[in-house]
N, C-alpha and C positions, 0 to 999 in steps of 0.2 A: 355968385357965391352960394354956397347951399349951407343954410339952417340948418341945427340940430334938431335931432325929429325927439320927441318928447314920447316916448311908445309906453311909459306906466303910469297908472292913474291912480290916484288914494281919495278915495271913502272913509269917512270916519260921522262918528257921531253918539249917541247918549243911547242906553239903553232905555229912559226914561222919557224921552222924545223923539225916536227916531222920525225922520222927515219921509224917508224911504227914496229910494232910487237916486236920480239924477241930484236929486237936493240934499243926498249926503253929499256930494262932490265937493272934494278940497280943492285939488288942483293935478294936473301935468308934467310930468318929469323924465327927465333927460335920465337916470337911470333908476335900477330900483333902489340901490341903498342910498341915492336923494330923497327918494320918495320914504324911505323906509325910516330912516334918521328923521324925517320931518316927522313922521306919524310917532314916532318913541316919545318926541320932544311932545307931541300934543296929549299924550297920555299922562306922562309926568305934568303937568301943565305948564312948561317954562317955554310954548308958545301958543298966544292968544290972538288969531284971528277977529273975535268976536266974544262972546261973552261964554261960547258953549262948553261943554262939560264934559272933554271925548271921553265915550270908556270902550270905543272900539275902535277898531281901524280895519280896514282892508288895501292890499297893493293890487293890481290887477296891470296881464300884461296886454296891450293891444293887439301883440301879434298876433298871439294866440289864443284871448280871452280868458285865459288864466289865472288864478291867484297867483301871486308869487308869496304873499305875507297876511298874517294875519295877526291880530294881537288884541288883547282885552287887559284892561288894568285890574 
């Protein structure tokens, strides 16, 4: 049986701490407006990973390297 391939990725994090690179990594998504709906929700703060404080985000596509999304609160 063949998996869903997860081809968008989301970056998010604090203008105040950015971590840079790989350690902004949120996670993998089967599309972008998964990816994109989760990054809204971490702006608005009504989801908490961890304690951080997103005021950006990025969607990025793997095929192509691409942004798909971008957002700042």
């Amino acid at each position: 049986m063949n998996e869903p391939i997860a081809n968008y990725i989301l970056f998010a994090g604090e203008d105040y701490y950015p971590v840079g690179g790989w350690r902004d990594f949120i996670g993998r998504y089967e599309t972008k407006e998964e990816a994109i709906d989760l990054a809204k929700s971490m702006l608005l703060r009504k989801y908490h990973p961890d304690t951080t404080n997103y005021s950006w985000y990025h969607v990025v596509n793997l095929l192509d390297g691409e942004f798909v999304a971008t957002g700042r609160r």
